[in-house]
C-alpha positions in Angstrom: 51.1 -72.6 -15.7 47.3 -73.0 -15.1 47.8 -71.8 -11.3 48.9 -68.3 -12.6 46.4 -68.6 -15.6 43.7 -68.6 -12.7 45.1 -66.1 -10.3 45.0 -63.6 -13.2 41.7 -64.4 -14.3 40.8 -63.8 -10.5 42.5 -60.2 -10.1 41.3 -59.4 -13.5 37.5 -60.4 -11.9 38.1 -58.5 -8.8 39.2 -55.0 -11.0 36.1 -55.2 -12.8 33.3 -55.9 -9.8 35.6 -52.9 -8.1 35.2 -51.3 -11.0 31.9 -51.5 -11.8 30.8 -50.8 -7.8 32.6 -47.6 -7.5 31.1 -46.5 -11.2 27.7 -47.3 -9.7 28.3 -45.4 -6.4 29.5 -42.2 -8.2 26.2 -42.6 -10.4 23.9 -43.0 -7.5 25.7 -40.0 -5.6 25.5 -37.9 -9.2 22.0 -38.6 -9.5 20.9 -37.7 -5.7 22.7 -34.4 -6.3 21.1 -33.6 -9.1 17.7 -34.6 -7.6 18.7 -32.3 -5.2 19.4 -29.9 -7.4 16.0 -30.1 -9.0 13.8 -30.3 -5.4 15.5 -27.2 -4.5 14.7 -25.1 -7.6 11.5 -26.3 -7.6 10.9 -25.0 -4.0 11.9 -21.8 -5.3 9.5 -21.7 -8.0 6.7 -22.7 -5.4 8.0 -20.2 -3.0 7.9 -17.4 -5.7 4.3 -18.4 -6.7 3.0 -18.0 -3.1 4.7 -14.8 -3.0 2.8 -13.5 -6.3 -0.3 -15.2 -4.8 -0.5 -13.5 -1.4 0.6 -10.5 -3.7 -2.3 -10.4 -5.8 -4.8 -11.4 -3.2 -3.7 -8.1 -1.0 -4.0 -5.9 -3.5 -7.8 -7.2 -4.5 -9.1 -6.8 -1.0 -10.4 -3.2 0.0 -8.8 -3.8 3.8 -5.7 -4.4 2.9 -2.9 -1.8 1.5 -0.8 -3.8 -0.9 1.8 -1.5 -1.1 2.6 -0.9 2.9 2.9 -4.4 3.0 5.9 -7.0 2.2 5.6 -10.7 1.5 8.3 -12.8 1.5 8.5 -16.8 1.0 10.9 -19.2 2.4 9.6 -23.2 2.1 6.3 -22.5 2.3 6.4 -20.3 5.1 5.1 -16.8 4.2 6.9 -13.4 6.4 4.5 -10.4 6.5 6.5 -7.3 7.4 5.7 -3.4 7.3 2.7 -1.6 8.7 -1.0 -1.5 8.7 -3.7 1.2 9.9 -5.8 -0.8 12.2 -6.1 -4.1 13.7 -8.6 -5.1 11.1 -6.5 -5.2 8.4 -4.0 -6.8 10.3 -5.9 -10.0 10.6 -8.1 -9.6 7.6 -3.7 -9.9 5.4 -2.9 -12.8 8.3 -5.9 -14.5 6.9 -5.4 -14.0 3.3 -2.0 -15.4 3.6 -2.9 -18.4 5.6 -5.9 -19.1 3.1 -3.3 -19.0 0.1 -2.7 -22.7 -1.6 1.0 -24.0 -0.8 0.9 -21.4 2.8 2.7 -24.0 5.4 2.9 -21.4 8.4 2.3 -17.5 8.4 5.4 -15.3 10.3 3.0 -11.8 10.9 5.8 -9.4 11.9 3.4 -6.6 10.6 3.0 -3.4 13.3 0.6 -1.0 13.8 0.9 2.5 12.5 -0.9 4.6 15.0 0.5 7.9 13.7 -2.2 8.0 10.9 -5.2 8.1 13.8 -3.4 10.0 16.7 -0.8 12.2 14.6 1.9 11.0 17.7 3.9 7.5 17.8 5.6 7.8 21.0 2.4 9.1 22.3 0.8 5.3 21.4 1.7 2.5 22.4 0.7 -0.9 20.9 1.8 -4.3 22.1 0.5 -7.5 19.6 0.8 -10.2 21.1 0.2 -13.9 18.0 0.0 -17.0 19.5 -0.4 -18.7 16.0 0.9 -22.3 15.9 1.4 -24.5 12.7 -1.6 -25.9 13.2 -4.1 -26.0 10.4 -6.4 -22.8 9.8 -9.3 -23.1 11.8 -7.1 -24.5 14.8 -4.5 -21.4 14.3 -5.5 -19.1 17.2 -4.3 -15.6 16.8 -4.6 -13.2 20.5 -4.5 -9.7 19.3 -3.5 -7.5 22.9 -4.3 -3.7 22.1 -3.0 -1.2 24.8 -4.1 1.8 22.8 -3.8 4.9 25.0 -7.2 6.7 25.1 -5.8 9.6 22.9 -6.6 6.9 19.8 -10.4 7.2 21.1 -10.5 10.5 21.7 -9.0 11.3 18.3 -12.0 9.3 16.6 -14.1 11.2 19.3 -13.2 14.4 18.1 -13.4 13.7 14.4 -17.2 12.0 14.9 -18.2 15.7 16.9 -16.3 17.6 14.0 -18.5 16.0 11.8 -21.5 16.4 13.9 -21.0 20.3 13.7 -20.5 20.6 10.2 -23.9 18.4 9.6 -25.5 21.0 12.4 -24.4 24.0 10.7 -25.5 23.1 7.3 -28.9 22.3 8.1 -29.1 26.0 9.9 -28.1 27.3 6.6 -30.9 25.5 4.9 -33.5 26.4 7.4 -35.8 29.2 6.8 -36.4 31.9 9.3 -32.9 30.8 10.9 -29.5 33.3 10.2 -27.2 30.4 10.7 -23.9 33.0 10.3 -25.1 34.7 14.0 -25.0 31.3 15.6 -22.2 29.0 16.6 -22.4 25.3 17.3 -19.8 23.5 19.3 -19.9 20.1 19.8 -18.2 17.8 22.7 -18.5 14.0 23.1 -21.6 13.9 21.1 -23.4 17.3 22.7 -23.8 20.1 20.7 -23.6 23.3 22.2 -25.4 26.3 20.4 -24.2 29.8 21.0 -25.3 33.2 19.6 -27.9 36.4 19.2 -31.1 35.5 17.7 -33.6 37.7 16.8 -36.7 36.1 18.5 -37.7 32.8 20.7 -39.1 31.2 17.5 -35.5 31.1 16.1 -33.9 30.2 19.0 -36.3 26.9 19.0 -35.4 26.0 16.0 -32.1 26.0 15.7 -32.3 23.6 18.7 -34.8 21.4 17.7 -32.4 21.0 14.1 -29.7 20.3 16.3 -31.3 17.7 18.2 -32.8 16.0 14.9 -28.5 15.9 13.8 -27.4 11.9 13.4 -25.1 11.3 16.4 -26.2 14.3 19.1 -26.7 13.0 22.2 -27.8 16.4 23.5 -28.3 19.7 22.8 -27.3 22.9 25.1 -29.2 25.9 23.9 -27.4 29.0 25.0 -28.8 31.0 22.3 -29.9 34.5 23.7 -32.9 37.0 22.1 -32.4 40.4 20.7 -33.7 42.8 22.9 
């Protein structure tokens, strides 16, 4: 009678320790889920602040356009699509970015829009080449490869000589003794070119020598001819 007594006390032992292990397990397996749960949500939140943060930077610096730009967050790791308007303000949003608290690595898949300075994308080519690594900020190395065709140059070439004749030819009209309407000024890589009737030598001087005083002339070719 006390052998069984025993053996049931023993099985009703061994329940209760199996019990009370497998209660524990499904505790410890609830808990890690839920801590889980937790870590993940709060990565979002982070990942959501960085976003606002890069946000806000970008649109407080005078380089950078906010709105041409998109910034999205994943772990830490900020994305940078969309287009820019020169190389400057490429690095100058890489930099923000990386400079932003909680930033673990910066993915700059941002191009250049060369159809604001030429007028022609297929006529402009540009190849950037980022050799940024995960290392810290002033390790990161960024190798920026610009094969701009020389139409880009010779668009901000033109637009520098266009403003070099406007300047010319409103300092004619403020000159006294010179009848700026009978003279035409052309200007080419940084020489201006002056073209026209004038009534005497005097005239013809002058307008030179104002054209040669212009910010930016390089040189001036009088062709101006007298009145006979």
């Amino acid at each position: 009678m006390l052998r069984k007594m025993a053996v049931v006390v023993c099985s009703a032992g061994v329940i209760a320790l199996t019990s009370g292990y497998a209660a524990a397990q499904a505790a410890g397996t609830a808990k890690e889920k839920t801590q889980s749960t937790a870590h993940k949500a709060g990565a979002a939140v982070s990942d959501a602040a960085i976003t606002t943060a890069v946000k806000t930077k970008f649109a407080a610096n005078k380089t950078v356009s906010a709105t041409d730009i998109n910034v999205d967050t994943a772990d830490g790791v900020v994305t940078l699509t969309g287009k820019v308007h020169s190389a400057a303000e490429r690095s100058a949003a890489l930099r923000i970015a990386r400079q932003t608290k909680g930033v673990k690595r910066v993915e700059n898949k941002l191009t250049l829009d060369t159809a604001g300075t030429t007028g022609k994308d297929e006529d402009t080519e540009v190849k950037v080449k980022d050799d940024t690594t995960a290392q810290s900020d002033e390790k990161a190395k960024i190798v920026i490869k610009d094969d701009t065709t020389p139409k880009v140059k010779a668009a901000g070439r033109k637009t520098a000589d266009a403003t070099i004749t406007a300047t010319v030819k409103t300092k004619l009209s403020t000159v006294k003794g010179v009848i700026a309407n009978d003279i035409n000024v052309d200007t080419d890589e940084g020489v201006v070119t002056l073209k026209g009737t004038v009534p005497d030598e005097a005239q013809k001087t002058k307008a030179e020598d104002v054209a040669r005083h212009t910010a930016g002339v390089k040189r001036v070719v009088n062709e101006l001819t007298v009145k006979q």
